[in-house]
Structures are given as C-alpha cells and as structure tokens.
N, C-alpha and C positions, 0 to 999 in steps of 0.2 A: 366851819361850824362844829365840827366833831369835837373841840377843844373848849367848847363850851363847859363850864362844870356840872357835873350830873354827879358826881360820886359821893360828894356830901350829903346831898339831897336823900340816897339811895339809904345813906348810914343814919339818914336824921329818924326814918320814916320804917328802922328796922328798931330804932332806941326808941328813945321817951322824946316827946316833941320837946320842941327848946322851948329854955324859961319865956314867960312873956308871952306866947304863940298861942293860949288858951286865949287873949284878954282880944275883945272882937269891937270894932268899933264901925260909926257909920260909912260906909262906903259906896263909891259912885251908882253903885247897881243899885242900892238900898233908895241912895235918894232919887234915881229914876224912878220906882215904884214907889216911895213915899210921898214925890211931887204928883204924880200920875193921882192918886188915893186926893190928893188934897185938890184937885184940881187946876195946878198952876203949870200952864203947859208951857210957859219960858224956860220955867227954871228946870222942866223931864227936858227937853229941847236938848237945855243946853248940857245936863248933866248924859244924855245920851249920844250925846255928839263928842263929848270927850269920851265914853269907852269905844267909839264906831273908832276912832281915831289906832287906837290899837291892833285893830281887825282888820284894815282893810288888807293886806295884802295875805292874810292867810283865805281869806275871804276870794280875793283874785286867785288863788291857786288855784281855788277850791274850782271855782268857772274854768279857770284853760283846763285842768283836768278832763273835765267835763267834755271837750273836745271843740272848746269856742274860740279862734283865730284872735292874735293880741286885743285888735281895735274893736271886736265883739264884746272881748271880755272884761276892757276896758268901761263899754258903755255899758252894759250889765252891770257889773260893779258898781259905778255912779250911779245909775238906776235906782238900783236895788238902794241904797243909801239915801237917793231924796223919796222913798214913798216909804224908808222907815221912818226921817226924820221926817217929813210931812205929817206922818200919821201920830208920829211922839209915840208914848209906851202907852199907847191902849190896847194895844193885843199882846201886850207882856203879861205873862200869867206868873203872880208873886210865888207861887206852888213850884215852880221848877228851881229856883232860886239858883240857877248858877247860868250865866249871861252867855256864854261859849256854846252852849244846847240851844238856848233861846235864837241866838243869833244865827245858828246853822238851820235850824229849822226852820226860821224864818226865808233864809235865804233863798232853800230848797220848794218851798210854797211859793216866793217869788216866779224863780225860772221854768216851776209847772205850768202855771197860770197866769204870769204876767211878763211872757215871753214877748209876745208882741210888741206890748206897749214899751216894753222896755228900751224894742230896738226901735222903737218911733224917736227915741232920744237920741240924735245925731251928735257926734260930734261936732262941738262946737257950737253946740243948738244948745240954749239952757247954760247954767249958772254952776259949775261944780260946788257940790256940797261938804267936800272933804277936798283939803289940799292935800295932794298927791303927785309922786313924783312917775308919771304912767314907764318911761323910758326905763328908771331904774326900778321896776315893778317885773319888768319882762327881760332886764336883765338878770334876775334873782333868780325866776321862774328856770329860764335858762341855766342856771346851775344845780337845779334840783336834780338828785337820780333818776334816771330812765327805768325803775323799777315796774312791777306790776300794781305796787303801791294807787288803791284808786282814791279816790278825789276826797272820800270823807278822811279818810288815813291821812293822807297830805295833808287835809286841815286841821286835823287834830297833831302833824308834827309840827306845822309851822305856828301853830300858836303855840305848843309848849314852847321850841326853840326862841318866841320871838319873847317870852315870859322869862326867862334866863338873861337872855341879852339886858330887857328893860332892866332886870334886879341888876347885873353885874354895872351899867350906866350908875345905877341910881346908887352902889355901893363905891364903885371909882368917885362919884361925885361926893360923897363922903367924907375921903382920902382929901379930895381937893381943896377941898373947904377947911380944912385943917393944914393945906399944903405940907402935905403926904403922899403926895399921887405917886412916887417913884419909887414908893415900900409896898403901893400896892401891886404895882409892875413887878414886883419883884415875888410877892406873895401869892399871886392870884394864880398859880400854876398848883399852890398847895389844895385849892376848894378843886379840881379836877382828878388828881394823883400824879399829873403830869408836871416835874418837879424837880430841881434840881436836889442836890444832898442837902441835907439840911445843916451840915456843917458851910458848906458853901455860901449858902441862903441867909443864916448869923455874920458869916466875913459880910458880905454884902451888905450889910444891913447894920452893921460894927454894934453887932448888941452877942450876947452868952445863947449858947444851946438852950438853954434852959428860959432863958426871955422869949427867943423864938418859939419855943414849945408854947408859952401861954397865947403868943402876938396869931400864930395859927389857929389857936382853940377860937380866939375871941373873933377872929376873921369869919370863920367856918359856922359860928354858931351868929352872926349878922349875917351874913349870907343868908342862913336859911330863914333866920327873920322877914328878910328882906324880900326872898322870894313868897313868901307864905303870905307877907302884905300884899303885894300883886295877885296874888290867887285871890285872896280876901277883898279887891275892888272888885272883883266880879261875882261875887256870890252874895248872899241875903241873910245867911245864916252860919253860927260856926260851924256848926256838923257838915257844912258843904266845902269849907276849906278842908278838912282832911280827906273828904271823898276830894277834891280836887286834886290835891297833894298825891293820891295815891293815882289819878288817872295820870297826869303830869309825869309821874316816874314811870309807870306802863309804857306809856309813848316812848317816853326818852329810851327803855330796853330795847324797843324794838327797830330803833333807828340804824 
C-alpha cells in the first residue's frame, strides 16, 4: 500500500490545480440529494447504493476498531447498510456536502442507538444489501498496522487509500483501452517518485528523454484529474473538492 502515489497529489495541491479541475459537473452524491428533493426514491436508492459500494470496507475497519469480533462487525456492517438504504437519503443533510462525513456520522448514530437491532440481524438471516467479499474484508483488516491509530483515523486512511487505488484502476483502464497498459506498468512508478532513471524508463519505452519528459507531465497531470473526479463523486459542491483534496493529502502525510 505504501507505493501508492501521493507525491503528485502533494505537488498538485502546493501549485495551481490542474487544467480542467475547476470545471464541476453532476455527481453521484449530487444526485442522491437531487433525487431525495424530487421525491424519486428508486433513483436516491440506487444512486446511494453505488457510493455505499465504495465504503464498505473502510466503513468495516472503522467497526473491528471499534473492538467488534470479525462476525459482529460483519453484521454491523450489513446492518448499518440495509437501514441506510431502507431509509434512502432522507437524513442526508445537502449542507454538509461531502458524503465521507455524512456517511461516518451516520454510521457512528447507527452503533450508539441501533446496537441492538443490529445484532437481531443474524447471519444468514436476511438478504445482503451490498455484495461483499466478508473473508477478504478481514483479510485486509489483518494487514492493517497494530498502531494506536483509533478507529476514526483508520477510516479516514482507508478511504483516502481506497480513493487512489480507484483513480490508479480507472487510469490503467485508460492505458488499456488504447492497449497501452505495458507503458503504464512502466510509468506508474513516476506519479509516486519511486522510479527508475528516466533514461532507462525512454530505453524501455524506445521513445527520447525529451518525449518521456512530456509522456510524465501528461501521466501526472490525468492522474490528478482522475483522482480529483473520485473526490468530486462524493461531494455537492466545488469548494468541497479542494477542501477534500486537502484532507486527502493530510491523511496520506500521516500514514
């Protein structure tokens, strides 16, 4: 996980934002609360079910932290999941506009108050509302640091990290799609610092120092695009992508 790339992010958000990265368009969190306002609860439903999809496992951290045994944290988890989407976005408040707060906070109101009922939810009992893979949920967990790190910290590192992961998929997919994937294998080492010479990196690649110089800029500057779109589906507003952008890099320092 450490090899993830932070260091571009860290250079984007000390310069001027990248081209393009002002221009804000509708996003899944947006149309949660715009279906919610309109009263069409299929379409908050299902628009709230694909960003829960994101969450769940920083979401499960956030539980075993907490000090709840796998198969506890497990049904908590699902729990908590079918009485947000049962409930759809009617206790989403359009005012906080970034879905990472909403959704912690919500979870934390959950395991205060609806401990009980939660755990009336046996496994096996009931209908999973999110496919999930539980096995490889608590094999992850198990790789986390044994730090003092407590449970809100956790979940603010595994969603930054899982926000990087998504952009890096969604930029190799990119790559693929132009069947390229084996320049990005090759470059992806540059959006981190961790990197071979970049003479080496031109052999490889049988292009000039000087092509490689722009084939990086242009890499580095979609990356942060890329990651700035994934911030930007969870938030309501532009002003909330740069305050994300900047909590996003906090975390990643401190990791």
């Amino acid at each position: 996980m450490t090899t993830l790339p932070f260091v571009v992010l860290n250079e984007a958000m000390n310069d001027s934002i990248a081209p393009g990265a002002r221009e804000f368009q509708t996003t899944r969190w947006s149309v949660v609360l715009a279906a919610q306002h309109a009263g069409d609860g299929v379409k908050a439903h299902e628009a709230l079910s694909n960003l829960c999809r994101d969450y769940w496992y920083p979401l499960y951290a956030f539980v075993r932290r907490h000090g709840h045994a796998p198969h506890d944290a497990q049904d908590l988890t699902q729990a908590f999941f079918t009485s947000l989407l049962e409930a759809g976005a009617t206790a989403a408040d359009p005012r906080r506009g970034r879905f990472r707060s909403y959704l912690l906070g919500a979870l934390k109101h959950f395991l205060t108050n609806e401990f009980h009922r939660a755990n009336a939810l046996k496994r096996g009992g009931g209908v999973p509302v999110l496919e999930w893979d539980a096995l490889g949920a608590e094999t992850r967990y198990e790789l986390e640091p044994r730090d003092h790190c407590d449970a809100e910290a956790l979940y603010d590192r595994r969603w930054a990290m899982d926000v990087l992961e998504r952009a890096m998929k969604r930029l190799r997919g990119e790559f693929a799609a132009k069947k390229n994937e084996a320049a990005f294998d090759v470059l992806k080492g540059t959006l981190s610092g961790v990197e071979q010479a970049r003479e080496e990196l031109a052999q490889q690649l049988g292009m000039s120092e000087g092509a490689l110089k722009v084939a990086v800029y242009r890499l580095r500057q979609r990356y942060r695009e890329v990651v700035r779109a994934e911030i930007g589906e969870t938030v309501d507003s532009p002003a909330d992508v740069d305050d994300e952008m900047r909590h996003l890099i906090s975390v990643l320092r401190a990791i």
